[in-house]
Backbone as JSON, one array per atom type, in Angstrom:
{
  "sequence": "XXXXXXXXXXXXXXXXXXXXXXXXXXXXXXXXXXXXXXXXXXXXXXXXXXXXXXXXXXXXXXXXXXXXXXXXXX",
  "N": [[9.45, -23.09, 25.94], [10.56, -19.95, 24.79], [12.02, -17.06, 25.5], [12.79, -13.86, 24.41], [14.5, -10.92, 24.44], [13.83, -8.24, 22.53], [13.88, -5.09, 22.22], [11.39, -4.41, 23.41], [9.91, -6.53, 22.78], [8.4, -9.7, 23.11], [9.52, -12.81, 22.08], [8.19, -15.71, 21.38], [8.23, -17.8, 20.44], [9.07, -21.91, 19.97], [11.67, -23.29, 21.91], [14.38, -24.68, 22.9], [16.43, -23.87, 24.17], [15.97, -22.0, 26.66], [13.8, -21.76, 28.88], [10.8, -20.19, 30.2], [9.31, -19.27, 33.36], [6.26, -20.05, 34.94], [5.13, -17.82, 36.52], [7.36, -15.94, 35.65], [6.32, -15.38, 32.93], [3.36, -14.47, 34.03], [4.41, -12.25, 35.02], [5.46, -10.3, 32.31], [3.1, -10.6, 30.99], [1.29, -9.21, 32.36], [3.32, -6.41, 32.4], [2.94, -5.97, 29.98], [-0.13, -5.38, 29.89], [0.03, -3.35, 31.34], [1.12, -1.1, 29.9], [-0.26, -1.37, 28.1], [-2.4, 0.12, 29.23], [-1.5, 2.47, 29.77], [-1.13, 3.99, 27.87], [-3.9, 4.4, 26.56], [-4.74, 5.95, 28.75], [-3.22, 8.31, 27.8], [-3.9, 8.61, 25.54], [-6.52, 9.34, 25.32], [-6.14, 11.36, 27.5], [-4.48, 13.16, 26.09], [-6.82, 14.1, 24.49], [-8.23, 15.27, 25.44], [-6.73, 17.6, 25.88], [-5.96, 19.19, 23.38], [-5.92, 22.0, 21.19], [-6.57, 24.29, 18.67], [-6.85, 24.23, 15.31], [-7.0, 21.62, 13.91], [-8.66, 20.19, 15.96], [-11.15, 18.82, 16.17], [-10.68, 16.9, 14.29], [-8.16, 15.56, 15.14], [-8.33, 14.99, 17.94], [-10.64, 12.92, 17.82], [-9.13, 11.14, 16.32], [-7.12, 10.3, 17.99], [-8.81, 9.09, 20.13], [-9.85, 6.92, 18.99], [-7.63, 5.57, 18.95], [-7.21, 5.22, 21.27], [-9.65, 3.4, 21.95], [-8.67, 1.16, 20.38], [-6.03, 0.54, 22.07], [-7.99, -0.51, 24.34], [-9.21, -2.6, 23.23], [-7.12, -4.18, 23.35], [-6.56, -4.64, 25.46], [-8.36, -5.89, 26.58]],
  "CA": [[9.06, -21.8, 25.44], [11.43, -19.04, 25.03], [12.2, -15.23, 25.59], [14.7, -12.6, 23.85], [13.99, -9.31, 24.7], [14.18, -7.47, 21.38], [13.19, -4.05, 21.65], [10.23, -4.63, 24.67], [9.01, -7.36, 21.89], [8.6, -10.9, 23.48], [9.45, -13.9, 20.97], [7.78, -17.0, 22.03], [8.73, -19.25, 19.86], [9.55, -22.53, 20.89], [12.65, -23.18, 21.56], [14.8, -26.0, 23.81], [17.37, -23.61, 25.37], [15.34, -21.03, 27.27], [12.5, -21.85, 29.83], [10.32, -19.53, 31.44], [8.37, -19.93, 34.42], [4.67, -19.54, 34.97], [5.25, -16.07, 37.34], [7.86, -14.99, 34.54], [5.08, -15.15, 31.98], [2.03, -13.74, 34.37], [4.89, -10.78, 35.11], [5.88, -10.22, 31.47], [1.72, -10.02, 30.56], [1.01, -8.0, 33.07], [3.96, -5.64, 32.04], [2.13, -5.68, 28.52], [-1.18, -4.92, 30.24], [0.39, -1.55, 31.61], [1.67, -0.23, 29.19], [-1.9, -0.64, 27.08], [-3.75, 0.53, 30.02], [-1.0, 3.63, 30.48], [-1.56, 4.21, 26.19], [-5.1, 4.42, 26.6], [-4.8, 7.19, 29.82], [-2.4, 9.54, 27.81], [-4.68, 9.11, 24.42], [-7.79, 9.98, 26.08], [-5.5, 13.02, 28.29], [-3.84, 14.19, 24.64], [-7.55, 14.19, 23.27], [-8.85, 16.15, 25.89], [-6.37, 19.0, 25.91], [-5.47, 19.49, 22.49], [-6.15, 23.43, 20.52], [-6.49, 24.33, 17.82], [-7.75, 24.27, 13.83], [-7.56, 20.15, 13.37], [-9.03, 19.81, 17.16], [-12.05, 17.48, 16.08], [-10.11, 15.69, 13.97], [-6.85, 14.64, 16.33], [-9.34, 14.56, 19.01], [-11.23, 11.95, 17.13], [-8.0, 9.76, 16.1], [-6.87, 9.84, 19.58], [-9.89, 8.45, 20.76], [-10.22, 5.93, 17.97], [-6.51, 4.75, 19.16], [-7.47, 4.74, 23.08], [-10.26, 2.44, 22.03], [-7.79, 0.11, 19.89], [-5.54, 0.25, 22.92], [-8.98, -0.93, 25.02], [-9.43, -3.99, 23.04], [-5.85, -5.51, 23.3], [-6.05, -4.75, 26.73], [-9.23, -7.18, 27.07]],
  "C": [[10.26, -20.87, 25.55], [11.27, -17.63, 24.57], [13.39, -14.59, 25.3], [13.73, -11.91, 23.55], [14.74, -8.7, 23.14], [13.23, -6.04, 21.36], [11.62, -3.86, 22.29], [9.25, -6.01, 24.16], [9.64, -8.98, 22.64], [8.78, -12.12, 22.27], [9.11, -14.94, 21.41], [7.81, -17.92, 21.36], [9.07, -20.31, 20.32], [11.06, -23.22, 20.32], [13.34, -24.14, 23.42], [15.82, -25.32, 24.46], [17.37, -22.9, 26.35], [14.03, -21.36, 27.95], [11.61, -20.83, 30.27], [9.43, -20.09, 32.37], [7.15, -19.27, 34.38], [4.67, -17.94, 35.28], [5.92, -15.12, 36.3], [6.83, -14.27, 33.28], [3.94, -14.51, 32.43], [2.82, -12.17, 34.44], [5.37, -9.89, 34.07], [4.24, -10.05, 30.99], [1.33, -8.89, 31.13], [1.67, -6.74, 33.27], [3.05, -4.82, 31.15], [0.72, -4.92, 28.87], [-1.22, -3.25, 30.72], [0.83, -1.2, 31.15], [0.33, -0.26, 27.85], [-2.75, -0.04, 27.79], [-3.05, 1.94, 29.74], [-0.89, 4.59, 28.63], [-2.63, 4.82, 26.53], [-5.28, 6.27, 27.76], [-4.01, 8.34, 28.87], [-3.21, 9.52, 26.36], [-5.49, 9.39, 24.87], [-7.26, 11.76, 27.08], [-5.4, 13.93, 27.0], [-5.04, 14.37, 23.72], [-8.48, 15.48, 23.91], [-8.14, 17.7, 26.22], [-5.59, 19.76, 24.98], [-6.14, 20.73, 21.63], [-6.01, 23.02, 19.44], [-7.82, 24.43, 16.6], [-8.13, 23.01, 13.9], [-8.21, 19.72, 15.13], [-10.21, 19.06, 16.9], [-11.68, 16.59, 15.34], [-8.91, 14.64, 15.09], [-7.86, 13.81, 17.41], [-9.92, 13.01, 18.75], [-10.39, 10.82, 16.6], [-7.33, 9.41, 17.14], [-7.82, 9.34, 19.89], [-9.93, 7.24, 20.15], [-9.01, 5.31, 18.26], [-6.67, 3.94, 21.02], [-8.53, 3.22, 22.79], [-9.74, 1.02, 21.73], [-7.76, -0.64, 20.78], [-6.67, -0.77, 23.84], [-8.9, -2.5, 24.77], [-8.33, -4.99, 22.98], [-5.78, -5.55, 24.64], [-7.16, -6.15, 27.24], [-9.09, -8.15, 26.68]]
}
């Protein structure tokens, strides 16, 4: 299996000159996992303290992104 960091984007392709190890791969998911959980906390924050004219709309597409975020996280 192999990894090149492009841009936080994992490539897993397979590939015969690059290994990873089991721990590399649970610590490289579980990277991924916080940074959809830490998505999810600042769309749900930016939905709840946003003014304004379009305030039920944003509100409402922030929320609709937190949930996204939700389901890649499960």
């Amino acid at each position: 299996m192999s990894v090149h960091h492009q841009q936080d984007e994992l490539d897993l392709a397979p590939s015969e000159d690059v290994q990873i190890t089991r721990q590399d791969l649970i610590d490289r998911l579980n990277d991924d996992l916080r940074r959809e959980y830490q998505a999810i906390i600042a769309y749900v924050v930016y939905s709840q303290v946003i003014k304004g004219a379009q305030y039920m709309n944003i509100a409402a597409e922030l929320e609709k992104h937190a949930a996204e975020e939700l389901r890649h996280a499960s």
